[in-house]
C-alpha positions in Angstrom: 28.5 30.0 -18.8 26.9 31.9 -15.4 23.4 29.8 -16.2 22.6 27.0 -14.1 23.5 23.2 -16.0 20.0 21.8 -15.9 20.5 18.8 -18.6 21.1 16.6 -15.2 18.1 17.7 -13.3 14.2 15.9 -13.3 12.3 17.0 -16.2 9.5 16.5 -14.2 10.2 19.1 -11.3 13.5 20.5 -12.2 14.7 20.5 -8.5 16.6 17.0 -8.1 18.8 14.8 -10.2 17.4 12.7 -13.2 18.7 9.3 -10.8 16.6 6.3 -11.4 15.9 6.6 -7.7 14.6 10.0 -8.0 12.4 8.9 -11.1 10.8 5.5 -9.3 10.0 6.7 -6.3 11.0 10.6 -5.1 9.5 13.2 -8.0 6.9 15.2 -6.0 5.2 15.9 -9.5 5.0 11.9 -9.4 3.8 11.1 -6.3 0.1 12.3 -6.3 -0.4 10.2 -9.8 1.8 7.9 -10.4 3.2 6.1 -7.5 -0.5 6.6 -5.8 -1.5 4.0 -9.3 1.3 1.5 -8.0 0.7 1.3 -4.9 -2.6 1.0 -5.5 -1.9 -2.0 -7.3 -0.4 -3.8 -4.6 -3.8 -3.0 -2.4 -6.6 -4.6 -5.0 -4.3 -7.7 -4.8 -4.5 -7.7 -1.1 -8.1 -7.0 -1.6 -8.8 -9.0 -4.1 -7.3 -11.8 -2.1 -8.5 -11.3 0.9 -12.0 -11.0 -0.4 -12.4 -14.3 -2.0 -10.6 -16.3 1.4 -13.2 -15.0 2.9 -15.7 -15.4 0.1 -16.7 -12.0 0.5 -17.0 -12.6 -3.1 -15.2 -14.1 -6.5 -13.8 -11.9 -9.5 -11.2 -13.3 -10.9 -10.4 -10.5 -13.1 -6.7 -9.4 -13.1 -5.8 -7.2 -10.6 -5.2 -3.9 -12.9 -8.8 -4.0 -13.9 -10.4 -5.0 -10.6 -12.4 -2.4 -8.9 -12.5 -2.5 -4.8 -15.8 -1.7 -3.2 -15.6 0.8 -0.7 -17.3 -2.0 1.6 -17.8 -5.7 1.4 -19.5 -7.4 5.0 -21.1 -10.8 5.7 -22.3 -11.9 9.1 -18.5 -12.8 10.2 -16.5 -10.4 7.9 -16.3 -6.7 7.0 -13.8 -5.2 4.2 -13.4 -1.7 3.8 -11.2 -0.1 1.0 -9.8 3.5 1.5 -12.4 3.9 4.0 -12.2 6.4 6.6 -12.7 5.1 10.2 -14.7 7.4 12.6 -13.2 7.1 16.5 -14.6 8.6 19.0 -11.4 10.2 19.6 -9.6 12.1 17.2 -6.2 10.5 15.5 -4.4 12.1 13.0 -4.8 9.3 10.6 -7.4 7.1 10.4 -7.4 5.8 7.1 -5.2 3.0 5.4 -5.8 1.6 2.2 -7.5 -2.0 3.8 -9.5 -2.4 6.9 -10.0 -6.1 7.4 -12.3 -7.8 10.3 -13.0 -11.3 11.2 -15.9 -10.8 13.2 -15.5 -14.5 14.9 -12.0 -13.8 16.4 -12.6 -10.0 16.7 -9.3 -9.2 15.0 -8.7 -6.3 13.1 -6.1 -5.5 10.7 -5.0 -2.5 9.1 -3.2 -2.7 5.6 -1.3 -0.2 3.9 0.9 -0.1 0.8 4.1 1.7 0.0 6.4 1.4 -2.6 10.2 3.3 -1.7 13.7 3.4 -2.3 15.6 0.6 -1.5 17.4 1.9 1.3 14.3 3.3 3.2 12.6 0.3 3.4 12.8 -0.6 7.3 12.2 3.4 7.5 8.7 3.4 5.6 7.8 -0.1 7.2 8.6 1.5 11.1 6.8 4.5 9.9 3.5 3.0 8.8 3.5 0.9 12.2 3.4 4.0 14.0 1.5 6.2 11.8 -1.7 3.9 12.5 -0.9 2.8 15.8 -3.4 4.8 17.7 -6.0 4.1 15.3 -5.1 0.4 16.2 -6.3 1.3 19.7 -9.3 3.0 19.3 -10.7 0.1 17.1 -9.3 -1.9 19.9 -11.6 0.2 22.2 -14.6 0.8 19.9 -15.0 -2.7 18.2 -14.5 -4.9 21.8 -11.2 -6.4 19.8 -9.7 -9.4 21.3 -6.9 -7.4 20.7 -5.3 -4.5 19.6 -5.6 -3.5 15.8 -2.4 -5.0 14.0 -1.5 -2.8 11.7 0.1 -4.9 8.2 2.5 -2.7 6.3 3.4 -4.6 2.6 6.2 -2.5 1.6 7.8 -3.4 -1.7 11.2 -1.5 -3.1 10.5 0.3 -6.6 13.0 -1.9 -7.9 11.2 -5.0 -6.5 13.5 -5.8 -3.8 11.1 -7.8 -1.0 11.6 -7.1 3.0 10.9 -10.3 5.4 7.8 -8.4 6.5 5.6 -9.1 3.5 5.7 -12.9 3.8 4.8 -12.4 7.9 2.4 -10.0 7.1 0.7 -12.5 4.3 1.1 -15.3 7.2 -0.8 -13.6 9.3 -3.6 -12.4 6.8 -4.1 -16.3 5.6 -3.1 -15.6 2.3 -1.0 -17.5 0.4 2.9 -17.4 0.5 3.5 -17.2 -2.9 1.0 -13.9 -2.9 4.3 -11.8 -3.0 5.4 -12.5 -6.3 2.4 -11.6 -7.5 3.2 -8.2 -5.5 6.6 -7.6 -7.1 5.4 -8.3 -10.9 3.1 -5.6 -10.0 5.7 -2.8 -8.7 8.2 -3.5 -11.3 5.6 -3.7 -13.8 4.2 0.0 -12.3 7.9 1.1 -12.2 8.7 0.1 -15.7 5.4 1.9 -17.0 6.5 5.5 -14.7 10.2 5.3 -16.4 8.9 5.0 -19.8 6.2 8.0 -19.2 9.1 9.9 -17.8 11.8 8.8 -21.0 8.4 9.8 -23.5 7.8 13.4 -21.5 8.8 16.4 -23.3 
């Protein structure tokens, strides 16, 4: 009767409650594996997209099987995926998942994914504006921008619940409107696969 009741905590890493929130988007012994996979998911869309727009290139493989280069550039764009961007002053993050540039209107934007909670998402979304904002102006600097960086959170809920910000953010990337629910099949699809791995872990 003195030993800790453990049936109710994470099988995963025994420290917090078995809640689906804790499950979907808050296990640490998750978070290096299998939300980096989900989130991931919701870049090579972006990616993918963005890239034929542009006609960077066509594959119209589906997006779990598509495999972003690390660079894509023609004489009036430049894609880089997970690419580290060296500034002649030193931020402390200088790496999103997307870099995107239209050489012709020297704009540069700065995409990165996130899947949380439902109630943190005007948290995470605040919190990746400022995260990359001062590598937004040193590209600004660097590049000769027109101006400054934007930096493009798309921040889905692991339950698939969809901000405003996503359908601005799409707006301003040229991408289609209905992009987004191609976005959400693609959480909910990556949170149904992490609950079942977690139900089938022993």
């Amino acid at each position: 009767m003195k030993q800790p009741d453990t049936d109710e905590l994470c099988r995963r890493c025994g420290k917090e409650s078995k809640t689906i929130q804790h499950i979907t988007a808050a296990c640490e012994q998750l978070a290096a594996t299998e939300y980096v996979k989900r989130c991931d998911g919701l870049a090579k869309i972006i990616h993918q997209k963005l890239a034929e727009t542009v006609e960077l290139f066509e594959d119209r493989s589906p997006y779990y099987k598509y495999t972003p280069a690390n660079v894509l550039e023609k004489e009036n764009f430049k894609l880089y995926w997970n690419r580290s961007i060296l500034t002649d002053n030193t931020v402390p993050f200088n790496r999103s998942d997307i870099t995107f540039t239209n050489k012709i209107t020297k704009n540069t934007f700065l995409i990165d994914t996130a899947v949380p909670v439902k109630h943190n998402l005007a948290k995470t979304i605040t919190d990746k504006q400022n995260k990359y904002q001062e590598l937004a102006n040193e590209i600004c600097a660097m590049w000769k921008q027109k101006a400054a960086a934007q930096v493009i959170p798309i921040v889905i809920s692991s339950t698939g619940v969809i901000p405003k910000s996503p359908s601005q953010s799409l707006t301003r990337l040229n991408l289609h409107p209905n992009t987004y629910i191609q976005l959400q099949k693609s959480v909910i699809l990556g949170t149904c696969s992490i609950a079942r791995n977690f139900l089938n872990y022993k």
